[in-house]
OpenMM code with the backbone's topology and positions (N, CA, C; nanometers):
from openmm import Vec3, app, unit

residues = "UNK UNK UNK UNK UNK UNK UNK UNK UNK UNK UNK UNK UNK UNK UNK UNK UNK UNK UNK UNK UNK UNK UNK UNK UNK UNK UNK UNK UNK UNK UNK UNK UNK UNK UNK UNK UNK UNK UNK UNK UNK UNK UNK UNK UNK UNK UNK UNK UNK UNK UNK UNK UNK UNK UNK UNK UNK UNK UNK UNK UNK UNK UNK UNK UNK UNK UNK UNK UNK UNK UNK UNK UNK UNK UNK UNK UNK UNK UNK UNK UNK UNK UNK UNK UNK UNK UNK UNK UNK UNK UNK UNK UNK UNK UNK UNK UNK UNK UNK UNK UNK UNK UNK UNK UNK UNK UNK UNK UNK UNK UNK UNK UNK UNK UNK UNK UNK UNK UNK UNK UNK UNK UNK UNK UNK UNK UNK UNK UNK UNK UNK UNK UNK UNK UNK UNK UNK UNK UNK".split()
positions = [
    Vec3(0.2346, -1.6320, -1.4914),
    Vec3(0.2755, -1.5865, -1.6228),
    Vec3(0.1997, -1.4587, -1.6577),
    Vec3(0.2605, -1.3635, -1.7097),
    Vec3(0.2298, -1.2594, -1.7295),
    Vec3(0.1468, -1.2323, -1.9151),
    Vec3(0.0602, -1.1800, -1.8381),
    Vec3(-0.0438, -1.1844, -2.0182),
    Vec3(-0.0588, -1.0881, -2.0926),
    Vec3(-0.0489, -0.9676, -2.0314),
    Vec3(-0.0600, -0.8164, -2.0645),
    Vec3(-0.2238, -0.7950, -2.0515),
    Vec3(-0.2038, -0.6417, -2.1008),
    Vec3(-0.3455, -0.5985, -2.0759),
    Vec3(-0.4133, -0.6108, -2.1873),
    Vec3(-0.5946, -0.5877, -2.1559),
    Vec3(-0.6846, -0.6126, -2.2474),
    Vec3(-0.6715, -0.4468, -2.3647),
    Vec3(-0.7011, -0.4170, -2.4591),
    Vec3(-0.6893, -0.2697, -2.4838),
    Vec3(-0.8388, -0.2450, -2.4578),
    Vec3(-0.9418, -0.2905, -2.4300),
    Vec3(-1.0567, -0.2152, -2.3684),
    Vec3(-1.0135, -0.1676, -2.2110),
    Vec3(-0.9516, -0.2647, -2.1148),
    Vec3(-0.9327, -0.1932, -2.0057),
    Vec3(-0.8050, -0.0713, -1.9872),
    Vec3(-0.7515, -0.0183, -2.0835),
    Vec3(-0.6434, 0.0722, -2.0379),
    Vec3(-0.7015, 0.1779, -2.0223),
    Vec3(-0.8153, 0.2412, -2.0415),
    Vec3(-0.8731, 0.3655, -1.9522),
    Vec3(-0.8601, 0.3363, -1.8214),
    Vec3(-0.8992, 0.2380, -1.7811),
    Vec3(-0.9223, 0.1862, -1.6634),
    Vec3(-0.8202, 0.1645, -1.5565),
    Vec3(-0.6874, 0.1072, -1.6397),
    Vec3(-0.5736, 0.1209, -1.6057),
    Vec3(-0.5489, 0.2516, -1.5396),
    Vec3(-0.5224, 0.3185, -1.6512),
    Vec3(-0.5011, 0.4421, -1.6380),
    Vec3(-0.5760, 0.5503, -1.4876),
    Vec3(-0.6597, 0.5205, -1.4868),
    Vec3(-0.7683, 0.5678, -1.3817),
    Vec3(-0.7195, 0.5025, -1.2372),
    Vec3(-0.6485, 0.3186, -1.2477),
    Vec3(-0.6356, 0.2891, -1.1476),
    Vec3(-0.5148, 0.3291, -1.0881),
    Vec3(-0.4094, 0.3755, -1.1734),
    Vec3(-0.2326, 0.4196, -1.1535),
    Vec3(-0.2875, 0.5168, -1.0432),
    Vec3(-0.3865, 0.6438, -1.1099),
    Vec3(-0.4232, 0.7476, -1.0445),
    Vec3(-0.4313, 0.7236, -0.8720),
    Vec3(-0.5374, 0.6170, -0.8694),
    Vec3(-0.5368, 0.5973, -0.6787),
    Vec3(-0.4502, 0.5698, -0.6269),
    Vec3(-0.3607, 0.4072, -0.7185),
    Vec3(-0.2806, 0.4017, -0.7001),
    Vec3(-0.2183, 0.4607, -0.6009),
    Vec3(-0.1365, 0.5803, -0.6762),
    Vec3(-0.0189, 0.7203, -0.6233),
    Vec3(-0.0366, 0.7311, -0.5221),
    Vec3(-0.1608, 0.7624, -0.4996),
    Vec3(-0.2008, 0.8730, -0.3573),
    Vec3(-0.2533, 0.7285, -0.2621),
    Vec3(-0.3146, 0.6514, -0.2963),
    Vec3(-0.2994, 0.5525, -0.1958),
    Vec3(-0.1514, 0.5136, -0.1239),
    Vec3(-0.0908, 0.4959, -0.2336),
    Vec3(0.0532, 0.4054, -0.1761),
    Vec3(0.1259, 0.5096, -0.1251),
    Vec3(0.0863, 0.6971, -0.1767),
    Vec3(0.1716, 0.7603, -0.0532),
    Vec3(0.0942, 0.7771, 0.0768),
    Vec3(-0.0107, 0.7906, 0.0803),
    Vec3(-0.0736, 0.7814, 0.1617),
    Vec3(-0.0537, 0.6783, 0.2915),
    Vec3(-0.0978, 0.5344, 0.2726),
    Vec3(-0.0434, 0.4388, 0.2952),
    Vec3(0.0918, 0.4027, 0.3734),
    Vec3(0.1681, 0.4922, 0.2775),
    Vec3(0.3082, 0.4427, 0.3291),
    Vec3(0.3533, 0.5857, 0.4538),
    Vec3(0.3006, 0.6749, 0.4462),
    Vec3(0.3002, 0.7760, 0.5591),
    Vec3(0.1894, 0.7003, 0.6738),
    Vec3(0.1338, 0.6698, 0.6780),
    Vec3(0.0772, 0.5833, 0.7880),
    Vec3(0.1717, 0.5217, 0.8579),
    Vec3(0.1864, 0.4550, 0.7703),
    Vec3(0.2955, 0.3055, 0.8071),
    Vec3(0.3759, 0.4037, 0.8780),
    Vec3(0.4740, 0.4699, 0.8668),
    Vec3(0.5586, 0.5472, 0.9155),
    Vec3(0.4998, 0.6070, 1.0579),
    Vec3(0.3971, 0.6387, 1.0564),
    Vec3(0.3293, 0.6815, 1.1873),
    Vec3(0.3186, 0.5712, 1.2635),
    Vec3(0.2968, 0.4606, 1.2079),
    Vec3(0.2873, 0.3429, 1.2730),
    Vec3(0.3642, 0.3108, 1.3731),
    Vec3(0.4935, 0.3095, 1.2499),
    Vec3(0.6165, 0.2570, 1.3369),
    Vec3(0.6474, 0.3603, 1.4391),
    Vec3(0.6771, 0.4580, 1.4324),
    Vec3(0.6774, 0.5702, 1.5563),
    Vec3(0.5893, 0.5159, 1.6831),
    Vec3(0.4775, 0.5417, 1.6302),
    Vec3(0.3531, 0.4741, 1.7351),
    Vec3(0.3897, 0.3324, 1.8065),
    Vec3(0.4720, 0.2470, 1.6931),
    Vec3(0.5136, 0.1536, 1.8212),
    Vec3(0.6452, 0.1559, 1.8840),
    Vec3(0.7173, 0.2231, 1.8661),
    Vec3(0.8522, 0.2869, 1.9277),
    Vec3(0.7737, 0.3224, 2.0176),
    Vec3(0.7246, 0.4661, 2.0645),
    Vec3(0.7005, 0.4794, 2.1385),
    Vec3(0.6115, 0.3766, 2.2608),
    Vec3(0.4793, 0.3525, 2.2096),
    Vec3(0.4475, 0.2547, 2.2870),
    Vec3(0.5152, 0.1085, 2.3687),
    Vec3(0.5940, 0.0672, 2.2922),
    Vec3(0.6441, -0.0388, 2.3391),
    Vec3(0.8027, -0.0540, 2.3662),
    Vec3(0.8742, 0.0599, 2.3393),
    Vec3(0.9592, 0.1204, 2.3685),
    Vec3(0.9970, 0.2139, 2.5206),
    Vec3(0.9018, 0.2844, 2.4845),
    Vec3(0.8568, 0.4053, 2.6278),
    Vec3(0.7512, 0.3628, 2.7068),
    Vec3(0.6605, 0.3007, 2.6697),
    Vec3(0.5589, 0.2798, 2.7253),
    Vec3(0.4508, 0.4079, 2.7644),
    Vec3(0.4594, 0.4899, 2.5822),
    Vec3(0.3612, 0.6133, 2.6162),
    Vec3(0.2707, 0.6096, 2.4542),
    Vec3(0.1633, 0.6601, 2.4728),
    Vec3(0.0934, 0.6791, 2.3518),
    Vec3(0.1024, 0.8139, 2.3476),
    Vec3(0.0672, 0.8476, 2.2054),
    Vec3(0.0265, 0.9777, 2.1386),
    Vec3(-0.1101, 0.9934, 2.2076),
    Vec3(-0.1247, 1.1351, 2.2572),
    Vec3(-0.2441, 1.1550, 2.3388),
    Vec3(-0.2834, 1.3268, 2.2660),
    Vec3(-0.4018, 1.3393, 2.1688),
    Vec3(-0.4445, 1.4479, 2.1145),
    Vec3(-0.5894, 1.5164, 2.2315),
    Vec3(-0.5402, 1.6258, 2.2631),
    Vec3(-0.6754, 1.7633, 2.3445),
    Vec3(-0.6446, 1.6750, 2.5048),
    Vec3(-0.5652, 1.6537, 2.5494),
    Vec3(-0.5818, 1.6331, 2.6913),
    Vec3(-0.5507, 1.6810, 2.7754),
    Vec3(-0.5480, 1.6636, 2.9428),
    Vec3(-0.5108, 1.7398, 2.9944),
    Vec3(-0.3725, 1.8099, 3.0194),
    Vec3(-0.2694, 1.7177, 2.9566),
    Vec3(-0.0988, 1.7901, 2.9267),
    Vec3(-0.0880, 1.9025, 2.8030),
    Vec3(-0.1824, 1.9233, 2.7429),
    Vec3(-0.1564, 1.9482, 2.6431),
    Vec3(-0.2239, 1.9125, 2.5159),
    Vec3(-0.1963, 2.0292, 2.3992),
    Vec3(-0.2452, 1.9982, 2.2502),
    Vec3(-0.2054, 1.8596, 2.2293),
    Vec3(-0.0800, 1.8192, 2.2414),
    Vec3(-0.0236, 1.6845, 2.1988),
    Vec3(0.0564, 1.6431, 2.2708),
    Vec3(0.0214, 1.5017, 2.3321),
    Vec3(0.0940, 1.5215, 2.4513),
    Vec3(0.1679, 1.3317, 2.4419),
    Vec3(0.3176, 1.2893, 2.5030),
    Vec3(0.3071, 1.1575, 2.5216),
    Vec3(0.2960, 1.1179, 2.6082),
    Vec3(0.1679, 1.0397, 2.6683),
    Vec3(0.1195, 0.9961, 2.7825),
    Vec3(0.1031, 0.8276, 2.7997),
    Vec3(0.1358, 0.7824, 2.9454),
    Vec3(0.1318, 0.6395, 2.9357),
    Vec3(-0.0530, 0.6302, 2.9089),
    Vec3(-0.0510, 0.4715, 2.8537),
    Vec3(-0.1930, 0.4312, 2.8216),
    Vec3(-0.2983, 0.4877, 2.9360),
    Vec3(-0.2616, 0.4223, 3.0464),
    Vec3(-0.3741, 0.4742, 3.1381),
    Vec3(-0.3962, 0.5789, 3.1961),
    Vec3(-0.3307, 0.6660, 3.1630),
    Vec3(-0.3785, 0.7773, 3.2354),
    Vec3(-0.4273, 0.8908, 3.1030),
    Vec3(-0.4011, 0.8333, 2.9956),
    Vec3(-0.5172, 0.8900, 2.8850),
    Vec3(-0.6396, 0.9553, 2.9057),
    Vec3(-0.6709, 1.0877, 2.8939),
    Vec3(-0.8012, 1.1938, 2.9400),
    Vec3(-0.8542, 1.1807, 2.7600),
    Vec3(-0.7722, 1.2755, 2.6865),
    Vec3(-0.8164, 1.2701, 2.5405),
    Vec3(-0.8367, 1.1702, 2.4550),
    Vec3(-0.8292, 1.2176, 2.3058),
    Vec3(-0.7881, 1.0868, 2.2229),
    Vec3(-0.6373, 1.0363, 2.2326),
    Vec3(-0.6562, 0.9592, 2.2230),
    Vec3(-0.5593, 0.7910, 2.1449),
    Vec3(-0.5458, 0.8414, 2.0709),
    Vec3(-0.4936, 0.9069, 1.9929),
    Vec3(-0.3933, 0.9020, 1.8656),
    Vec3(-0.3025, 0.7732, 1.7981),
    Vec3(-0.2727, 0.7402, 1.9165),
    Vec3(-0.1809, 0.6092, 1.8851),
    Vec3(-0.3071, 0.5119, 1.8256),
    Vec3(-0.4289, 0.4888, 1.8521),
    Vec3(-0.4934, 0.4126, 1.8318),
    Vec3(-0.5496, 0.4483, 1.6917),
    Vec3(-0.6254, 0.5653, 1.6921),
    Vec3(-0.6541, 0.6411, 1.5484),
    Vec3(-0.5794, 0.5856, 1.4688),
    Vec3(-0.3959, 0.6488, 1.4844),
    Vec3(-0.3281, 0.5594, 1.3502),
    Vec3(-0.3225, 0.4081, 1.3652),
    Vec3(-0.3752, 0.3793, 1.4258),
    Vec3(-0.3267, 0.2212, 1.3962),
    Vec3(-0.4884, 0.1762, 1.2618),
    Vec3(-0.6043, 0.2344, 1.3519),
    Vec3(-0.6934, 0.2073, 1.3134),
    Vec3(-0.7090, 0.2557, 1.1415),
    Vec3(-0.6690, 0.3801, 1.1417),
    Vec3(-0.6551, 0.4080, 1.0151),
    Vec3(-0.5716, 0.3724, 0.9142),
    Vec3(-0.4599, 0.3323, 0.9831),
    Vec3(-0.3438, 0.2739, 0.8600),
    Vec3(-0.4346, 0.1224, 0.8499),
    Vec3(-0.4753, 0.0769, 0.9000),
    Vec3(-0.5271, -0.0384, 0.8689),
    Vec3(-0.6634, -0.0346, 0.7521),
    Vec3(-0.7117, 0.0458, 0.7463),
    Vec3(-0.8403, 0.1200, 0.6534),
    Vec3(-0.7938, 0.1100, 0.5577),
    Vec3(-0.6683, 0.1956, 0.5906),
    Vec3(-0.5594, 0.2716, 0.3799),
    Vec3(-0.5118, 0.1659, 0.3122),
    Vec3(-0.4588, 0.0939, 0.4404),
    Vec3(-0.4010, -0.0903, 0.3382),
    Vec3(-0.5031, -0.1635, 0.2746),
    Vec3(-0.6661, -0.1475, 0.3471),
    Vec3(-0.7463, -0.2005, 0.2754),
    Vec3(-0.7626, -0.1330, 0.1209),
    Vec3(-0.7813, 0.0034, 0.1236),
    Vec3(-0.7691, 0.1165, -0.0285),
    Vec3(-0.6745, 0.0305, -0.0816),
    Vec3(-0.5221, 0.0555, -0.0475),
    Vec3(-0.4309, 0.0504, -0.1088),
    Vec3(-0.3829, -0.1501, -0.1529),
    Vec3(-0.4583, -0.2383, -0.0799),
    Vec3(-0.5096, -0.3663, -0.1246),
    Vec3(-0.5632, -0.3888, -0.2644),
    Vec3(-0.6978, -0.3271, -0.2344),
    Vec3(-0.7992, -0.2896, -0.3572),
    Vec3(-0.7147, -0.2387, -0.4920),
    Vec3(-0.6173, -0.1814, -0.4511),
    Vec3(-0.5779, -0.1193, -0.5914),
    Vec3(-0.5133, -0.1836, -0.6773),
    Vec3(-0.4301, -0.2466, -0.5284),
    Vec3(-0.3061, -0.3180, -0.6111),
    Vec3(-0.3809, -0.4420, -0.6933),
    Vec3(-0.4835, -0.4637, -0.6280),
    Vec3(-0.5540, -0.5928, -0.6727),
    Vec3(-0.6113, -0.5570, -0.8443),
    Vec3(-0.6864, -0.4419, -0.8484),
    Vec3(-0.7274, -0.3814, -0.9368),
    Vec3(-0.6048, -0.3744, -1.0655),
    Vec3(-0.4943, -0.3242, -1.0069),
    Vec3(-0.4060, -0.3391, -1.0958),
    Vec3(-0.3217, -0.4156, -1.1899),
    Vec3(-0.3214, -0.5315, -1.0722),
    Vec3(-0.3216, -0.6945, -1.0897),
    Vec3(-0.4192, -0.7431, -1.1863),
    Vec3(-0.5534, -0.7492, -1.1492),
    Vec3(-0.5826, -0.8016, -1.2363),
    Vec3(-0.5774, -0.7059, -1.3819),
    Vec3(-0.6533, -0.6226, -1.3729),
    Vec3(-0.6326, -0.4985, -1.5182),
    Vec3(-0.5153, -0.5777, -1.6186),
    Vec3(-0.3904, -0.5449, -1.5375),
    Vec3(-0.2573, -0.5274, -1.6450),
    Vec3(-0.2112, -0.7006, -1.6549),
    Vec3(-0.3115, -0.7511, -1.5530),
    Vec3(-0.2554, -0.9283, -1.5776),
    Vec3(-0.1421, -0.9533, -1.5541),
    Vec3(-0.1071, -0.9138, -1.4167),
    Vec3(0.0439, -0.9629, -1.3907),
    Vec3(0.0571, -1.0675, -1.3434),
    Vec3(0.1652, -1.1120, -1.2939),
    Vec3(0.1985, -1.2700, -1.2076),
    Vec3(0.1302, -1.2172, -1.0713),
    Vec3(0.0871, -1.3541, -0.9907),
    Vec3(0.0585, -1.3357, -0.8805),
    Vec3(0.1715, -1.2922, -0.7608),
    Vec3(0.3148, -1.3169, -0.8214),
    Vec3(0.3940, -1.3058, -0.7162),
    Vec3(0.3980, -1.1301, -0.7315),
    Vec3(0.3869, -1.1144, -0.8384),
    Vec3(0.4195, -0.9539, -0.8541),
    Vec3(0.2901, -0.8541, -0.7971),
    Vec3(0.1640, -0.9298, -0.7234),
    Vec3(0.0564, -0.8766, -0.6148),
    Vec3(0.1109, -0.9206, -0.4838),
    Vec3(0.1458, -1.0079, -0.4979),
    Vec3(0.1953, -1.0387, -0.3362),
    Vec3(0.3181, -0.9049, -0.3111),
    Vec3(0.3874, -0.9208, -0.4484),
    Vec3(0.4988, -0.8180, -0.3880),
    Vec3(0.4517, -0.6988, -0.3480),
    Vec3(0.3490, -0.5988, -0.4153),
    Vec3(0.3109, -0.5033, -0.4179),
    Vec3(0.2478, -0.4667, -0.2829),
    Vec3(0.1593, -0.5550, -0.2811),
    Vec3(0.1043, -0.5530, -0.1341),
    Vec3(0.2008, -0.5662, -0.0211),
    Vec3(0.3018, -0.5735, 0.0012),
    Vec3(0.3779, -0.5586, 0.0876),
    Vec3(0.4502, -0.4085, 0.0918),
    Vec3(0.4232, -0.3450, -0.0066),
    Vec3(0.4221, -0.2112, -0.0040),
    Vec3(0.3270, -0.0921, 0.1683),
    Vec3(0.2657, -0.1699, 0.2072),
    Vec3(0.1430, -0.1854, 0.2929),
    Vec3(0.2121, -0.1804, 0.4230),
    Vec3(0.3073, -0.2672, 0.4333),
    Vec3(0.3405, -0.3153, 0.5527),
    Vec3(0.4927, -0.3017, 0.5649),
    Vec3(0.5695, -0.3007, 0.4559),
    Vec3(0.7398, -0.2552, 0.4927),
    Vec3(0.7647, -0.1286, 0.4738),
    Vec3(0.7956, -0.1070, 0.5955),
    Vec3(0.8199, 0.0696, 0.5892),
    Vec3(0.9214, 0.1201, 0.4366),
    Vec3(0.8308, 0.2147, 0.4275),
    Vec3(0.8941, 0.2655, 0.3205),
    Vec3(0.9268, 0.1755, 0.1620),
    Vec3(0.8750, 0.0861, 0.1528),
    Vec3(0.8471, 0.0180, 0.0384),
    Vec3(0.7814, 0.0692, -0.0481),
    Vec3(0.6601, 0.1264, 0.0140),
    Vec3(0.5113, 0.1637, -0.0882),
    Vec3(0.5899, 0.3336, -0.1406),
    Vec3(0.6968, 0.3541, -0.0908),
    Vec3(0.7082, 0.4825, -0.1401),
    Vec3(0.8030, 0.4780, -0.2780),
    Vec3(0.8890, 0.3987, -0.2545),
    Vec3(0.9396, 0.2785, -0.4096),
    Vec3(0.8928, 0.2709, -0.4660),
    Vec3(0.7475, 0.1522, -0.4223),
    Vec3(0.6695, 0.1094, -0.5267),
    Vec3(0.5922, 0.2287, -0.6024),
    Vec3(0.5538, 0.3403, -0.5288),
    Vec3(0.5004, 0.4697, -0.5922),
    Vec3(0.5234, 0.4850, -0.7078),
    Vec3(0.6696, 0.5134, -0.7252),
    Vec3(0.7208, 0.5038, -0.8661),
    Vec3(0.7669, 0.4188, -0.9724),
    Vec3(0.7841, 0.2785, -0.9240),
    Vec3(0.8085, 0.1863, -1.0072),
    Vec3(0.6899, 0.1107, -1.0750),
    Vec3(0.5902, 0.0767, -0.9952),
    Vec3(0.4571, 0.0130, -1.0480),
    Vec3(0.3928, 0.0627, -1.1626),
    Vec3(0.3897, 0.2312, -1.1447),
    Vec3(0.2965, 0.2357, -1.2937),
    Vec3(0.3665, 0.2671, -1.3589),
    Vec3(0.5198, 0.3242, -1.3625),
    Vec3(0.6094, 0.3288, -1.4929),
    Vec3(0.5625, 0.1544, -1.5455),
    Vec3(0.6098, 0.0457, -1.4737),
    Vec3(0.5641, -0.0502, -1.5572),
    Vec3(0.4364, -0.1312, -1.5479),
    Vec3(0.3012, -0.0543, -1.5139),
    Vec3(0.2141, -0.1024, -1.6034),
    Vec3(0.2076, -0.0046, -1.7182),
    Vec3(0.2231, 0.1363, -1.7211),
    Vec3(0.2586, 0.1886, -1.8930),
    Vec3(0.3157, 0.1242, -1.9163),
    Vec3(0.4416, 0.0233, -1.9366),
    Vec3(0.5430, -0.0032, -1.9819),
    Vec3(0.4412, -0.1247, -2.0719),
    Vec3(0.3984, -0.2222, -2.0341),
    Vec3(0.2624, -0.2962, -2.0273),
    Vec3(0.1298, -0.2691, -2.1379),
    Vec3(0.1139, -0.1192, -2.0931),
    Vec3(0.0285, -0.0248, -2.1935),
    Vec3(0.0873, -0.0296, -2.3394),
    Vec3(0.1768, 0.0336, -2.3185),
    Vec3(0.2901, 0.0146, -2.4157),
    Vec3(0.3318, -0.0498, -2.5396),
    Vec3(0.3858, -0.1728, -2.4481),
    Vec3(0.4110, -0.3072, -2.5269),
    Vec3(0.2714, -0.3648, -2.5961),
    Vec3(0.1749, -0.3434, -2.5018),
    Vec3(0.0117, -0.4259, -2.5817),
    Vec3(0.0135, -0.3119, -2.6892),
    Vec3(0.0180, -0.1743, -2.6900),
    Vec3(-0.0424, -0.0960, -2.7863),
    Vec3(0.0585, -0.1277, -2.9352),
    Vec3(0.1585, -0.2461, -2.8977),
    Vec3(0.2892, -0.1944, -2.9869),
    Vec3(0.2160, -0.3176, -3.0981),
    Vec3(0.2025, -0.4088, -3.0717),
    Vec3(0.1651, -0.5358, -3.0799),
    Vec3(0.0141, -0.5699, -3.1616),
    Vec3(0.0306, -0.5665, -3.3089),
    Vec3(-0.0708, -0.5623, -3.3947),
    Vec3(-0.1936, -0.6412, -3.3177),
    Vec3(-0.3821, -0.6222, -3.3703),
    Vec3(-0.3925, -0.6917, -3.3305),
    Vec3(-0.4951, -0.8055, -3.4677),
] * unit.nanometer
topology = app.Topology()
chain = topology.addChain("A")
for resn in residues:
    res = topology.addResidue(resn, chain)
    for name in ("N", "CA", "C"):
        topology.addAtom(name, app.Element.getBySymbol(name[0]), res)
């Protein structure tokens, strides 16, 4: 059940929409690298290979890898940003006091391609919306 927000935390709110944004685009361009990264890998059976010997950027099977893994970098890093972009949603969750199903949903922003780029824009139109309604609401 949804409770609304406290009016001491809507600075806070406000501050969290901010990471929010850039997390969940962030985030969701990963993801996208991701999925590439496993097309290729498990598809072709080649990784993204950055400074090696083919080349600036090259797609090379796993073992014969000289440079970086790239393929590995993004995996490693999209996994980092979901933790950010976890934190936020959580942050946001609790802040604006939503239902729990509506964190579960969010957080899947994380992991379905191209979700978090949706959610970009729908989430903090309605926690303002949230802002909003509490500010409307004598107290």
């Amino acid at each position: 059940m949804a409770i609304g927000p406290r009016p001491d935390d809507i600075p806070r709110i406000r501050k969290t929409i901010a990471v929010y944004k850039v997390s969940s685009i962030i985030t969701g361009t990963f993801l996208l690298l991701l999925c590439l990264m496993m097309v290729l890998r498990y598809g072709f059976g080649v990784d993204i290979e950055l400074l090696g010997p083919y080349g600036f950027l090259a797609l090379t099977p796993k073992d014969l890898i000289a440079g970086l893994n790239l393929s590995t970098i993004i995996l490693i890093a999209h996994g980092w940003l979901y933790v950010l972009y976890l934190a936020c949603d959580f942050l946001l969750w609790r802040l604006v006091r939503w239902s729990f199903g509506r964190f579960l949903f969010i957080a899947l922003g994380g992991v379905v391609p191209l979700l978090s780029f949706f959610l970009e824009r729908r989430v903090p139109r309605q926690a303002e919306a949230a802002i909003a309604a509490n500010e409307r609401v004598p107290a």
